[in-house]
N, C-alpha and C positions, 0 to 999 in steps of 0.2 A: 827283471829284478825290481823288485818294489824299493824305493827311496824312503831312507828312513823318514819317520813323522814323525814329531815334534810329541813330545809328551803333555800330557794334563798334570798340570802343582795347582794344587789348592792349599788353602792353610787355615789353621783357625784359632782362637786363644781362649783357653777356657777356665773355669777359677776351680780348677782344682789340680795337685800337684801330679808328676808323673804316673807315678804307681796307681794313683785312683782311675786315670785321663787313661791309659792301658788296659786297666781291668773294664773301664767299662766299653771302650772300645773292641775291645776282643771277646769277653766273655758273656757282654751283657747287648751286646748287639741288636739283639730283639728288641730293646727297650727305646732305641730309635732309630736304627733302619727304617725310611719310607716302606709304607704298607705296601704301597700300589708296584716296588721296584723288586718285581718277583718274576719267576720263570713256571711258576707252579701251575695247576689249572685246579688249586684250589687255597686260603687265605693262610697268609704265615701263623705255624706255630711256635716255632723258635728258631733265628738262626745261630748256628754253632760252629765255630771258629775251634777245631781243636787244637788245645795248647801244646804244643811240640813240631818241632821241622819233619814234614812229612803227613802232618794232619791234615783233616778235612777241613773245607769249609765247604758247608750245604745247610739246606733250608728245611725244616722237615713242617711240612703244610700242615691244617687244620683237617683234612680226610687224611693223614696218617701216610699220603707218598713221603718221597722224599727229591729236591733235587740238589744238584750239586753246581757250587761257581768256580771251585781250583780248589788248590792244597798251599799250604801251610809250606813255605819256600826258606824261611828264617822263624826265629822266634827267641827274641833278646829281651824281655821284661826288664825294667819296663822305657826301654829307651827305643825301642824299632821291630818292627815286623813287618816282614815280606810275605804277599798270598799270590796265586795266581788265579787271575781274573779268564777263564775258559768257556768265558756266554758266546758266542757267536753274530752276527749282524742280525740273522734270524731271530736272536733272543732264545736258542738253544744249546744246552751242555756239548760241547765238543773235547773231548779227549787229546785230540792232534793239535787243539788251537792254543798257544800258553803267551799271555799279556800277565804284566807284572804290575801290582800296587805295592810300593813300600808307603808303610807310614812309621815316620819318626817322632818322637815324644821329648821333646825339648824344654828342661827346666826353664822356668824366667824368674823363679824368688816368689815370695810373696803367694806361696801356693798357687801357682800360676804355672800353664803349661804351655807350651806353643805344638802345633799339629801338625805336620807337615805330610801333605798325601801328594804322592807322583804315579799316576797310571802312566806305565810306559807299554814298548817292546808295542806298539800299535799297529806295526808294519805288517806286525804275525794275522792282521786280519784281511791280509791280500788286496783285492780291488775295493773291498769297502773301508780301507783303512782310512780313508778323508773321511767318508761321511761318518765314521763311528768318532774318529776325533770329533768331529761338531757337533755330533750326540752328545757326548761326554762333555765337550766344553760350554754346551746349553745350563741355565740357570739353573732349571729341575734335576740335572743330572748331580755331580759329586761339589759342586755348590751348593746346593738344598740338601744334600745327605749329610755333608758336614755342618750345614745351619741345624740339622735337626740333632747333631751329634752333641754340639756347643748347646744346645737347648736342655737337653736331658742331664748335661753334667754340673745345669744352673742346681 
């Protein structure tokens, strides 16, 4: 039996208030999702987060495949939503494989939002569940995706 491990929190503050910090988090995701943080074998043309519990989230490339990261596990506009994260250690869609990202959308005033992302449920990646935590907890991983996130909502 694998021991649970420790989750990934990141957070981030960005100056725009919830519902804006939401929308563009979920719907407009292409506009700074890291280019190079894809599974496709060709470049992003949009990714799309569908709004409602039970939606996709996948990536549909620039030659017209398509791939997929998990589904749409929650969806509460604009204070929290849950996806599932189903990349595998190889960096391939797995259907069997389900890791959890909640992200929560916390007012501060002043048009101001606070971010709160937690990859969990790590365990579910069996023997590579350490190294995939030190993937993810590397700088370029969901550190640089949420700097690039706070960047776009300047």
């Amino acid at each position: 039996m694998i021991e649970t491990v420790e989750a990934i929190r990141r957070e981030v503050v960005v100056d725009v208030g919830p519902e804006r910090a939401f929308e563009l988090f979920t719907a407009d995701m292409t506009a700074w999702w890291p280019s190079a943080h894809h599974i496709g074998s060709a470049p992003i043309e949009r990714i799309i987060v569908e709004p409602h519990t039970g939606g996709r989230w996948y990536t549909r490339h620039q030659d017209g495949t398509e791939t997929s990261t998990g589904f749409v596990a929650a969806w509460e506009p604009p204070t929290r939503m849950v996806v599932t994260w189903q990349i595998g250690a190889d960096w391939a869609y797995h259907p069997d494989l389900v890791t959890t990202v909640e992200v929560r959308f916390e007012p501060l005033g002043d048009g101001r939002t606070r971010v709160l992302l937690e990859h969990r449920d790590l365990e579910a990646f069996g023997a590579d569940a350490v190294a995939m935590r030190k993937t993810f907890e590397e700088p370029g991983a969901w550190t640089a995706t949420l700097a690039a996130y706070a960047q776009a909502a300047r």
